[in-house]
Gaussian input, Z-matrix of N, CA and C with variables (Angstrom, degrees):
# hf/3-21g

backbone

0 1
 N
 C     1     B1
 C     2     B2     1     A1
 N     3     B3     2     A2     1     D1
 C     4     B4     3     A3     2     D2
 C     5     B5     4     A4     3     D3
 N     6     B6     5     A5     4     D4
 C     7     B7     6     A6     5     D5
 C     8     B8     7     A7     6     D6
 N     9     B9     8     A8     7     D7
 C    10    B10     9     A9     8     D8
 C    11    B11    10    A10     9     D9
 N    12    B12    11    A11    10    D10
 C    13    B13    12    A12    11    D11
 C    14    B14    13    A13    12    D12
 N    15    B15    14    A14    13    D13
 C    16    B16    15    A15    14    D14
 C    17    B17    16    A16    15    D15
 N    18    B18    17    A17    16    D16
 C    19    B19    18    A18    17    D17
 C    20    B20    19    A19    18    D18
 N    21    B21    20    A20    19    D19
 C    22    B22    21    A21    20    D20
 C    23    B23    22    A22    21    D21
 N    24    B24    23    A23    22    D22
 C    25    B25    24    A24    23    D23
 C    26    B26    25    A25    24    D24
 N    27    B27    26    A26    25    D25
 C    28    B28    27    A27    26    D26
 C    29    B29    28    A28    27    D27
 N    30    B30    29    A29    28    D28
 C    31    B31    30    A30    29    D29
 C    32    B32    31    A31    30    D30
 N    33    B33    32    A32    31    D31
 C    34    B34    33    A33    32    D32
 C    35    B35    34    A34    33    D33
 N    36    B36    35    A35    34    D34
 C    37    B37    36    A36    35    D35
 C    38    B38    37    A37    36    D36
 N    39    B39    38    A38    37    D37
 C    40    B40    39    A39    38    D38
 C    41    B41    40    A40    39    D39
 N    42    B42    41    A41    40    D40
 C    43    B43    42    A42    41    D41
 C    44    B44    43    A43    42    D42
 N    45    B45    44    A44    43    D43
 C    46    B46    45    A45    44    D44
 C    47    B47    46    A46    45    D45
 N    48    B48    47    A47    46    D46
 C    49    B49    48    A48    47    D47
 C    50    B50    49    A49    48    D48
 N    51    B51    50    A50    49    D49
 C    52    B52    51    A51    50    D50
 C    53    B53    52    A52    51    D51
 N    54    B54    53    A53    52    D52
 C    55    B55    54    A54    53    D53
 C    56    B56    55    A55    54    D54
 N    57    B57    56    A56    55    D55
 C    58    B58    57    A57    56    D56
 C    59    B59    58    A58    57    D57
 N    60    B60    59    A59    58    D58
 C    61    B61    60    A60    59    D59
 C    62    B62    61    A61    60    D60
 N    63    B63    62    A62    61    D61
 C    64    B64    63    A63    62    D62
 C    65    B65    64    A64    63    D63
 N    66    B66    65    A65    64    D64
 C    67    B67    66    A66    65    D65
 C    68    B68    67    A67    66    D66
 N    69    B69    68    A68    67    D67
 C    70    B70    69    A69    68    D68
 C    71    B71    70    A70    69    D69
 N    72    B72    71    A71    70    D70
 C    73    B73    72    A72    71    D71
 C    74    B74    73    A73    72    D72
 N    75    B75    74    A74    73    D73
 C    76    B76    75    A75    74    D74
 C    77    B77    76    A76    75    D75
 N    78    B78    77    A77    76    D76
 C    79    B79    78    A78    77    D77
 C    80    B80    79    A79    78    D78
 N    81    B81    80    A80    79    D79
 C    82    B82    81    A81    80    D80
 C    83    B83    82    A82    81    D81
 N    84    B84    83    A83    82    D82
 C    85    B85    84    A84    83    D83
 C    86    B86    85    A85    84    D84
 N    87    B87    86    A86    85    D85
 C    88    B88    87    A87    86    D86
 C    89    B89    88    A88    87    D87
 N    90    B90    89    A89    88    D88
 C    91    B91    90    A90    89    D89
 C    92    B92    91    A91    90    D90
 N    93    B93    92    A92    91    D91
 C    94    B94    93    A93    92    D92
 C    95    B95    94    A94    93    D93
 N    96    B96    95    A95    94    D94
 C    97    B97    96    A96    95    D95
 C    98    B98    97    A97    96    D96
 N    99    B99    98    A98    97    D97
 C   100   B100    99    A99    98    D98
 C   101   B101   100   A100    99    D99
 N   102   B102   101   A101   100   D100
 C   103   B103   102   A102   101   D101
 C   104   B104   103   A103   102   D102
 N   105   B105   104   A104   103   D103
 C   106   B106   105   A105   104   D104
 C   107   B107   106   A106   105   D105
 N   108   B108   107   A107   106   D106
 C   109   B109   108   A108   107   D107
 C   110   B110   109   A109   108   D108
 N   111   B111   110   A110   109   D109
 C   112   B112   111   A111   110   D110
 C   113   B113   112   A112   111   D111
 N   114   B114   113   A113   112   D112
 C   115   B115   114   A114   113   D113
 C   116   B116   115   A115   114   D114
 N   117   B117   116   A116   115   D115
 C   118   B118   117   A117   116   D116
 C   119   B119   118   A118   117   D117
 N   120   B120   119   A119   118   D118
 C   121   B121   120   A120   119   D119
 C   122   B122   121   A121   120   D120
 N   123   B123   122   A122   121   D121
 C   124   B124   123   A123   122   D122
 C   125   B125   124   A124   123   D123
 N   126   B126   125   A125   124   D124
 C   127   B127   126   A126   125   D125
 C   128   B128   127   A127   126   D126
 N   129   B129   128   A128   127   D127
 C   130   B130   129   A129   128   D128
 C   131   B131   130   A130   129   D129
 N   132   B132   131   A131   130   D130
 C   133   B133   132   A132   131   D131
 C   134   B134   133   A133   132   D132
 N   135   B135   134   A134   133   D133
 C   136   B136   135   A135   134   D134
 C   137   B137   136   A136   135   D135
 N   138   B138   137   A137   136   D136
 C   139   B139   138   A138   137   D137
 C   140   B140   139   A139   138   D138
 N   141   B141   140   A140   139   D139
 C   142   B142   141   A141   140   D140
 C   143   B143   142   A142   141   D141
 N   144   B144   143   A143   142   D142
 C   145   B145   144   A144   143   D143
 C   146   B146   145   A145   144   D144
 N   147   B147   146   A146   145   D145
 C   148   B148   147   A147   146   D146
 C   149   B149   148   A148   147   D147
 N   150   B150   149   A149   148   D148
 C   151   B151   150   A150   149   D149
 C   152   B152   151   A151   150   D150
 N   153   B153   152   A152   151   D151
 C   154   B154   153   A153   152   D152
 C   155   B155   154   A154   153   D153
 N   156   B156   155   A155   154   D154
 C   157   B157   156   A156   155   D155
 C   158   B158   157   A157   156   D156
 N   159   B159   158   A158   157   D157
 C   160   B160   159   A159   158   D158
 C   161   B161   160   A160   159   D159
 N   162   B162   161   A161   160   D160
 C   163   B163   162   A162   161   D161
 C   164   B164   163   A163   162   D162
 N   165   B165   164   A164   163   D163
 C   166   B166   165   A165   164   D164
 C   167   B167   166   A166   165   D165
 N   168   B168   167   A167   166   D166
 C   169   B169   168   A168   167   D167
 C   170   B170   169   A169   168   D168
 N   171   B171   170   A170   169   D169
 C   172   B172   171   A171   170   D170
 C   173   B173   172   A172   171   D171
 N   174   B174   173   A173   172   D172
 C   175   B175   174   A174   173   D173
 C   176   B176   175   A175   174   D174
 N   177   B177   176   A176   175   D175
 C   178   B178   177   A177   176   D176
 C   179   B179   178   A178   177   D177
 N   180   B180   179   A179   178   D178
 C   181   B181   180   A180   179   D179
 C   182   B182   181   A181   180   D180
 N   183   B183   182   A182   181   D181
 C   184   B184   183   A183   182   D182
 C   185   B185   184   A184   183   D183
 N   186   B186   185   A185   184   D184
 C   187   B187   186   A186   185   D185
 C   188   B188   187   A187   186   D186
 N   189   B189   188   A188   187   D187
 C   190   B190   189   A189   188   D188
 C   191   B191   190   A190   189   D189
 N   192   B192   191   A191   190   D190
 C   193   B193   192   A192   191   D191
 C   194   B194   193   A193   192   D192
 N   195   B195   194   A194   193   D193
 C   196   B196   195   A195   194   D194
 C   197   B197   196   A196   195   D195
 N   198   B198   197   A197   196   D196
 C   199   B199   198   A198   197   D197
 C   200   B200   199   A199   198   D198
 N   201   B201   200   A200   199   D199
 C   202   B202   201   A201   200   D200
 C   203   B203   202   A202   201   D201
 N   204   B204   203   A203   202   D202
 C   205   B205   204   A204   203   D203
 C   206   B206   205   A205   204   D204
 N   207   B207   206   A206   205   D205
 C   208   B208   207   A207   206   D206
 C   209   B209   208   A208   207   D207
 N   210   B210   209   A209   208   D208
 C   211   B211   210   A210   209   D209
 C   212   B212   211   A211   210   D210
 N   213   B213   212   A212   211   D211
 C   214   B214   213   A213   212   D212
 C   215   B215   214   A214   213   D213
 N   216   B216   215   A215   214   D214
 C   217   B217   216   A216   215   D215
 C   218   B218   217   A217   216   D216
 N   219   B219   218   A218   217   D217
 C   220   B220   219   A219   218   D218
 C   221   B221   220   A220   219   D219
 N   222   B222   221   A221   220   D220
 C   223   B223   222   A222   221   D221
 C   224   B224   223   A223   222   D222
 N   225   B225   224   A224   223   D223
 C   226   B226   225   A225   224   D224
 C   227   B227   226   A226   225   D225
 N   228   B228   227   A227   226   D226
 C   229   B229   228   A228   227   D227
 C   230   B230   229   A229   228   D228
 N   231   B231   230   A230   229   D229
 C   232   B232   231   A231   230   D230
 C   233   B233   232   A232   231   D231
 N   234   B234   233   A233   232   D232
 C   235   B235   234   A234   233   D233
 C   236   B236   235   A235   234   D234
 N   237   B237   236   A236   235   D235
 C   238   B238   237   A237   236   D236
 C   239   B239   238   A238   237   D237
 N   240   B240   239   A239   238   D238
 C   241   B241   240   A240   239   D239
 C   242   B242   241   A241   240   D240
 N   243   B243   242   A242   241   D241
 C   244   B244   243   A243   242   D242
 C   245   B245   244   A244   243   D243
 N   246   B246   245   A245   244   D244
 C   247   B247   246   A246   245   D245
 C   248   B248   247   A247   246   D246
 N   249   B249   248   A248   247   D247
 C   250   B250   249   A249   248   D248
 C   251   B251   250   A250   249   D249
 N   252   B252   251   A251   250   D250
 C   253   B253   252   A252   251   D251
 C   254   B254   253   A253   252   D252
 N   255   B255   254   A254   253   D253
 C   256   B256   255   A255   254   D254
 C   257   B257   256   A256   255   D255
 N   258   B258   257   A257   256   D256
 C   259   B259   258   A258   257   D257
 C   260   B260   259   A259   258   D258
 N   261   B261   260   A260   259   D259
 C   262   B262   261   A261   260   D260
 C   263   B263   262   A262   261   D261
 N   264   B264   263   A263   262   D262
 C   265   B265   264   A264   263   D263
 C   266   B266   265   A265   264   D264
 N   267   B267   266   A266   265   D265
 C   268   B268   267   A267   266   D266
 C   269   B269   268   A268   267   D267
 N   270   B270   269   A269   268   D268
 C   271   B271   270   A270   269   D269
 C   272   B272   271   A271   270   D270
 N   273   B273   272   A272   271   D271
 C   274   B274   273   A273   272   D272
 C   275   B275   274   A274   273   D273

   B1=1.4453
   B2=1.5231
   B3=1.1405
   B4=1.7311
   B5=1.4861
   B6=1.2311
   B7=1.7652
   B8=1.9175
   B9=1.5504
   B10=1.6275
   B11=1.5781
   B12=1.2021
   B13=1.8398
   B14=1.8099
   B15=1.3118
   B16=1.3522
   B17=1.3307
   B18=1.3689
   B19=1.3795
   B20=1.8615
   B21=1.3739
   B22=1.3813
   B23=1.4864
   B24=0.9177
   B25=1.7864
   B26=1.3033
   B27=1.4256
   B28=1.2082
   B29=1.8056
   B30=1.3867
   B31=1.6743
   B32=1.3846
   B33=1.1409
   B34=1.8114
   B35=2.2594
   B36=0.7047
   B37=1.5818
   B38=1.7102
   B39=1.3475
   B40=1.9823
   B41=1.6943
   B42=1.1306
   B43=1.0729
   B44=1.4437
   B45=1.4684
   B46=1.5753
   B47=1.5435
   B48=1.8384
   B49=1.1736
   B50=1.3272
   B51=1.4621
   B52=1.1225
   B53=2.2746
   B54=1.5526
   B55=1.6117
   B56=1.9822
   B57=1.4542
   B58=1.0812
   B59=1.5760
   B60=1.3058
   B61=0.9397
   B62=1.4968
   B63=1.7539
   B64=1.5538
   B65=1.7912
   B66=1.5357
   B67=1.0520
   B68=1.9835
   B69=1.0325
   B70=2.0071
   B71=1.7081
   B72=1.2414
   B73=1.6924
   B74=1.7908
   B75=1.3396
   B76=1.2614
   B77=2.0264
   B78=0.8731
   B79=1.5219
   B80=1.5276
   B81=1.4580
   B82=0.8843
   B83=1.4623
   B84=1.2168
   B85=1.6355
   B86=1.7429
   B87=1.5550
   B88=1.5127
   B89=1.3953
   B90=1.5055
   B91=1.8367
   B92=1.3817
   B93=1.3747
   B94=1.4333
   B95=1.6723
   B96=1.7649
   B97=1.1817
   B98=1.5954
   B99=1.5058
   B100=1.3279
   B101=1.6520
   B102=1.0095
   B103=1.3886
   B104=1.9043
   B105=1.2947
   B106=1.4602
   B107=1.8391
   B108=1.4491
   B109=1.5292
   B110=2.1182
   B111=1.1538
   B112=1.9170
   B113=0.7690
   B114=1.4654
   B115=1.2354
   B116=1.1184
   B117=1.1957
   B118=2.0155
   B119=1.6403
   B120=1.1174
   B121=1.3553
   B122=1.1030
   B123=1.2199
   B124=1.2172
   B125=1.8734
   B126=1.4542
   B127=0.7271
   B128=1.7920
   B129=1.2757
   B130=1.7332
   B131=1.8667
   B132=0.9429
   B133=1.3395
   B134=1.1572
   B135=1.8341
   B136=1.1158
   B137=1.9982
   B138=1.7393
   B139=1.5535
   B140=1.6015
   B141=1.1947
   B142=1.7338
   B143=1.8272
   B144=1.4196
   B145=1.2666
   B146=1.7441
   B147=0.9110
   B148=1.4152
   B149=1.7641
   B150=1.4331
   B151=1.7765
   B152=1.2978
   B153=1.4052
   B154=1.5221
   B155=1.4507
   B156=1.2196
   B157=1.2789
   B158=1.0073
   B159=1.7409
   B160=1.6101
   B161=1.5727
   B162=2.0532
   B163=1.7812
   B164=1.3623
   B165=1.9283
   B166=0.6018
   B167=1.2619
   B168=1.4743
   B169=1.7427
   B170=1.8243
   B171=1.2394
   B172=1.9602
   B173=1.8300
   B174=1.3666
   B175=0.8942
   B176=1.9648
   B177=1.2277
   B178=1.5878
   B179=1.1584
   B180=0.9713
   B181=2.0997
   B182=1.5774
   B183=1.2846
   B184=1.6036
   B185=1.6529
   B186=1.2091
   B187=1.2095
   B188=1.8923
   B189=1.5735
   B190=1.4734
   B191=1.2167
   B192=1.5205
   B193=1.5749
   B194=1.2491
   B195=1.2535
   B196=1.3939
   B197=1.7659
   B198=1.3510
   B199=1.6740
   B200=1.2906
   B201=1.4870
   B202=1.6437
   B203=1.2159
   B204=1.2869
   B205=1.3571
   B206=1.5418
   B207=1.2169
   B208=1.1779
   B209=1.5511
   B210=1.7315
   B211=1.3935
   B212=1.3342
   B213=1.3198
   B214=1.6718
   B215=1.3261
   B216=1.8464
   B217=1.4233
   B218=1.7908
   B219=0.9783
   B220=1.5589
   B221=1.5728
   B222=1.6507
   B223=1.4536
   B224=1.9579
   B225=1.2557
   B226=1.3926
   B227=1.9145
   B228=1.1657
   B229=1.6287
   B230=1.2507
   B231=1.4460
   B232=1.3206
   B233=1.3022
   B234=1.2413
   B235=1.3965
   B236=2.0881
   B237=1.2289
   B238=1.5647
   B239=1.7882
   B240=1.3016
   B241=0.9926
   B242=1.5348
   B243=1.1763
   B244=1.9386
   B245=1.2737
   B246=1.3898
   B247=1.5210
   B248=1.7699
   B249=1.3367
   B250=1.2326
   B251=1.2072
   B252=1.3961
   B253=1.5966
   B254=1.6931
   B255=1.7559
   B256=1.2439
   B257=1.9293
   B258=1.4328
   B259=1.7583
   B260=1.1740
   B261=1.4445
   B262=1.6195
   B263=1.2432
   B264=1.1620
   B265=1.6317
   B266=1.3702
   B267=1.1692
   B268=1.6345
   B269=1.7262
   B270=1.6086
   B271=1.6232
   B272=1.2350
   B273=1.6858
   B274=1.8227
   B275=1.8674
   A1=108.75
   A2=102.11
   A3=109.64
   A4=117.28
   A5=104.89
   A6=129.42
   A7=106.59
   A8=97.04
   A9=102.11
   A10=128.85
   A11=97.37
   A12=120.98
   A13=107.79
   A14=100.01
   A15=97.94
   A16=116.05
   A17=121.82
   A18=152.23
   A19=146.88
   A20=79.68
   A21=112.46
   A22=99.50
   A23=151.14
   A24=149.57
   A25=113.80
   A26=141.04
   A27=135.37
   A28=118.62
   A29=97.83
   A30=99.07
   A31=92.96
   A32=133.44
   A33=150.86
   A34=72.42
   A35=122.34
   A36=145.60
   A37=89.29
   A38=119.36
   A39=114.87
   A40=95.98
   A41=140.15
   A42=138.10
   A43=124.89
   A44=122.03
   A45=130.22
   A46=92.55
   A47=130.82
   A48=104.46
   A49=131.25
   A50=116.92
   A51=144.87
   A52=84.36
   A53=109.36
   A54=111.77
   A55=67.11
   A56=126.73
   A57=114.69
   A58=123.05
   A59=117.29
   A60=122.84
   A61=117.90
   A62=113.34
   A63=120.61
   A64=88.98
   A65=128.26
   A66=99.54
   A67=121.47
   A68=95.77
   A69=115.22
   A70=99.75
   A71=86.53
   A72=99.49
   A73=105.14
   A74=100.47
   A75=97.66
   A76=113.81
   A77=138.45
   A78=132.19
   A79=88.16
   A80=150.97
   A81=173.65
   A82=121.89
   A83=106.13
   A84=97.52
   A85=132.82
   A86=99.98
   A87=120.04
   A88=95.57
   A89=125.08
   A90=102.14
   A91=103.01
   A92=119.31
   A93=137.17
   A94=89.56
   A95=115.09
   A96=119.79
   A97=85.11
   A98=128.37
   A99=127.14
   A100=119.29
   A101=104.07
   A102=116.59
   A103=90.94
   A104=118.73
   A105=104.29
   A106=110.34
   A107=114.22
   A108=122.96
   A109=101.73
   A110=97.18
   A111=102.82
   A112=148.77
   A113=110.95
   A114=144.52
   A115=114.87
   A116=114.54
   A117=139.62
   A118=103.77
   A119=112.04
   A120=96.51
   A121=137.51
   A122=126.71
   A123=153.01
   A124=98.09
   A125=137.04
   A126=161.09
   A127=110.08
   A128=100.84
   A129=117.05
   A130=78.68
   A131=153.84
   A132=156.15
   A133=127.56
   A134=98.48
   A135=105.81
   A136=119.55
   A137=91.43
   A138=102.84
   A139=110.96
   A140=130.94
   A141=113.93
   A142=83.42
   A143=130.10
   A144=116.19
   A145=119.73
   A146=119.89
   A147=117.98
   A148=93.97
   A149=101.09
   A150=98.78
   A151=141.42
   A152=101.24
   A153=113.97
   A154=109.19
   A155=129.68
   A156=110.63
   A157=119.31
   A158=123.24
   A159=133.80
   A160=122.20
   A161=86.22
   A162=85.82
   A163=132.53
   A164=110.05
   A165=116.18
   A166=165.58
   A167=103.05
   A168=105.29
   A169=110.30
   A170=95.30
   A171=79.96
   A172=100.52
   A173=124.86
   A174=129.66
   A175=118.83
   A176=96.18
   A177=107.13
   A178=106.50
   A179=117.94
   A180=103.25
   A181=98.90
   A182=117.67
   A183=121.52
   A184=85.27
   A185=144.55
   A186=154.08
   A187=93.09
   A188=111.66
   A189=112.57
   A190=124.98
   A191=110.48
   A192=108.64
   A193=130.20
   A194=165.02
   A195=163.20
   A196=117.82
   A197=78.98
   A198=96.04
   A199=123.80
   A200=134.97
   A201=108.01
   A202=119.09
   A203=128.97
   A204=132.50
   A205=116.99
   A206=115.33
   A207=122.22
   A208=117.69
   A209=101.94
   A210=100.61
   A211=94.65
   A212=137.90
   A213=132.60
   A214=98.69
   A215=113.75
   A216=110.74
   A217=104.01
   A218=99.14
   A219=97.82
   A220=112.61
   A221=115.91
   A222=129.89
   A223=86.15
   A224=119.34
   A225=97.67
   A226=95.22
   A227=100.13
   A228=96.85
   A229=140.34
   A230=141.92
   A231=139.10
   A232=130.06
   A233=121.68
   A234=104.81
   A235=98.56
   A236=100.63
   A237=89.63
   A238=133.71
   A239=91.22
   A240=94.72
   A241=133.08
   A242=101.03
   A243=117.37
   A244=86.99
   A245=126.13
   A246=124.60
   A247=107.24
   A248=112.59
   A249=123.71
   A250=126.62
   A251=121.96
   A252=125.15
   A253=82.85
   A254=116.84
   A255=108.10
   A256=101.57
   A257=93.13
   A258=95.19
   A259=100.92
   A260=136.65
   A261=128.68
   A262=118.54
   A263=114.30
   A264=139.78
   A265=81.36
   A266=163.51
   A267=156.68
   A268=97.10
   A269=105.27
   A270=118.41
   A271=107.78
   A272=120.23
   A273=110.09
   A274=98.98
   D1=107.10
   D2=179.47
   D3=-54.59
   D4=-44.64
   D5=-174.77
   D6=-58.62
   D7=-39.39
   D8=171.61
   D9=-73.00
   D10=-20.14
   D11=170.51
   D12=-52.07
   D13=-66.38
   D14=-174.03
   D15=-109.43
   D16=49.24
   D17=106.34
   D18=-77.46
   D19=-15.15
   D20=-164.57
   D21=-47.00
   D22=-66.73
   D23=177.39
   D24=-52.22
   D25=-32.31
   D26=148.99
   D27=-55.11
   D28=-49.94
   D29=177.55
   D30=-55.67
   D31=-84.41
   D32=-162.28
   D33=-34.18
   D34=-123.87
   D35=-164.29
   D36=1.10
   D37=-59.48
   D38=-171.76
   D39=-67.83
   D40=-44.12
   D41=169.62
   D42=-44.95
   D43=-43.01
   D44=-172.35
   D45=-94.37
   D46=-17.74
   D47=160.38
   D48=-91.16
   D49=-7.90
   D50=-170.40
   D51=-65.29
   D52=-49.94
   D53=-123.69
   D54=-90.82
   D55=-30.80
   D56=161.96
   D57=-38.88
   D58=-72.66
   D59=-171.89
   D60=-41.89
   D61=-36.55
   D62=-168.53
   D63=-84.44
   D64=-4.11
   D65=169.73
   D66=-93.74
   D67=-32.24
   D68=154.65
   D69=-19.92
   D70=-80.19
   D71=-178.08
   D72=-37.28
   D73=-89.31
   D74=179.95
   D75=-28.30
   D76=-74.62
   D77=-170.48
   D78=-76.58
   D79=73.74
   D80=129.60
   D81=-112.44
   D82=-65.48
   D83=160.09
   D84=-79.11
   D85=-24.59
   D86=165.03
   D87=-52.09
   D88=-49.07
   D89=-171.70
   D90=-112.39
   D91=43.49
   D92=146.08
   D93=47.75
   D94=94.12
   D95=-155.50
   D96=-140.13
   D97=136.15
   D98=-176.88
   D99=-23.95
   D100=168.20
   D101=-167.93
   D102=-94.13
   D103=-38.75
   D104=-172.08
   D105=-84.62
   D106=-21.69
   D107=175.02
   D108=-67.60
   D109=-30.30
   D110=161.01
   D111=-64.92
   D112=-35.01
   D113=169.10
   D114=-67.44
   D115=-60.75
   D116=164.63
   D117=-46.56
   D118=-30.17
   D119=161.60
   D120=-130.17
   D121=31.55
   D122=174.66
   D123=-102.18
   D124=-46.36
   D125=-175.03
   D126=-69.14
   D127=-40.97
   D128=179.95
   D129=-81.98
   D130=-83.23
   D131=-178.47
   D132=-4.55
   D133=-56.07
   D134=-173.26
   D135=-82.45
   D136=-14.21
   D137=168.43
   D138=-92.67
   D139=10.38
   D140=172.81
   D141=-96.19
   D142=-43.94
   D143=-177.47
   D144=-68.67
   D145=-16.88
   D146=174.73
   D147=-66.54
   D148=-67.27
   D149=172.92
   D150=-31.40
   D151=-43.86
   D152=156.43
   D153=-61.78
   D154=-47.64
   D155=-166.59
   D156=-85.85
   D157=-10.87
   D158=161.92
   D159=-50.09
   D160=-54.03
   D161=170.84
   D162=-46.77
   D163=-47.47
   D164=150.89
   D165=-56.09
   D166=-25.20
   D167=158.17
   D168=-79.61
   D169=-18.37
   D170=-169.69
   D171=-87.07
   D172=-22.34
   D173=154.75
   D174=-35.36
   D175=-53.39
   D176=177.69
   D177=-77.01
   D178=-26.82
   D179=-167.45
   D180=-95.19
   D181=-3.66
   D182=-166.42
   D183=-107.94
   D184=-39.75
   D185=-154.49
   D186=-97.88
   D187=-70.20
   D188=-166.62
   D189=-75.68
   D190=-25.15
   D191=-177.15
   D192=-100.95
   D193=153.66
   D194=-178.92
   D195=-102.19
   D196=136.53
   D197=167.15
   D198=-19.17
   D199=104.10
   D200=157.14
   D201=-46.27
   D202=172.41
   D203=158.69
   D204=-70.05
   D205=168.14
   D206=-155.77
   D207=-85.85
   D208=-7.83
   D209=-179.58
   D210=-99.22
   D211=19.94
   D212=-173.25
   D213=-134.45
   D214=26.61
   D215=175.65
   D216=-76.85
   D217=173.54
   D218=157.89
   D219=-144.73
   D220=169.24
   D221=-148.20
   D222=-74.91
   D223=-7.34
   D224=-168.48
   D225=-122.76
   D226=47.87
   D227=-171.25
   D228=121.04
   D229=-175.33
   D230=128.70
   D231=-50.49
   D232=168.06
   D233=-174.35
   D234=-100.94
   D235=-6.17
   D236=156.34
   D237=-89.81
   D238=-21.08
   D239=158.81
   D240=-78.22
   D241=-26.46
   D242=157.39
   D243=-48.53
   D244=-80.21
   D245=-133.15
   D246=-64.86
   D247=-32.18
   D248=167.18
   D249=-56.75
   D250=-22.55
   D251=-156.19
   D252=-106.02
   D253=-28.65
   D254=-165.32
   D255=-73.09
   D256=-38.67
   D257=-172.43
   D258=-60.92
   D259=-44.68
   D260=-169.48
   D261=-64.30
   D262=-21.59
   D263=175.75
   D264=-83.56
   D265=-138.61
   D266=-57.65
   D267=-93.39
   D268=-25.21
   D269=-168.45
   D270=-90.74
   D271=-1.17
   D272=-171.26
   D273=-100.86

């Protein structure tokens, strides 16, 4: 993915905090730490990776896909930009 290249140090940076976070967890249950302080972060976890994968898909559809034409615009946009507003919406 070309588009991930020159992103690549931001991805690498959400990733090494992402791999932080899965380490929290781990010495979280290693020192047998509530079930809801686990949850809370298991939960914070599972939203820096949705994020990553938002950047990353809207990255691709902004990078891989092409313009409709102009008579298949619509009053609220492109239709990638639809599709984008829809993924950021399914990820909040």
């Amino acid at each position: 993915m070309s588009h991930t290249v020159q992103e690549k140090q931001k991805l690498l940076n959400r990733v090494r905090r992402i791999r932080g976070q899965l380490d929290a967890i781990e010495r979280a249950l290693e020192d047998e730490h509530g079930c809801v302080s686990v949850l809370q972060q298991i939960t914070s976890c599972r939203g820096a990776m949705n994020g990553l994968l938002a950047g990353v898909l809207e990255d691709h559809i902004r990078t891989h896909l092409t313009e409709v034409d102009a008579e298949h615009e619509h009053a609220n946009g492109s239709a990638k930009d639809q599709l984008i507003e829809v993924v950021h919406s399914y990820f909040k």
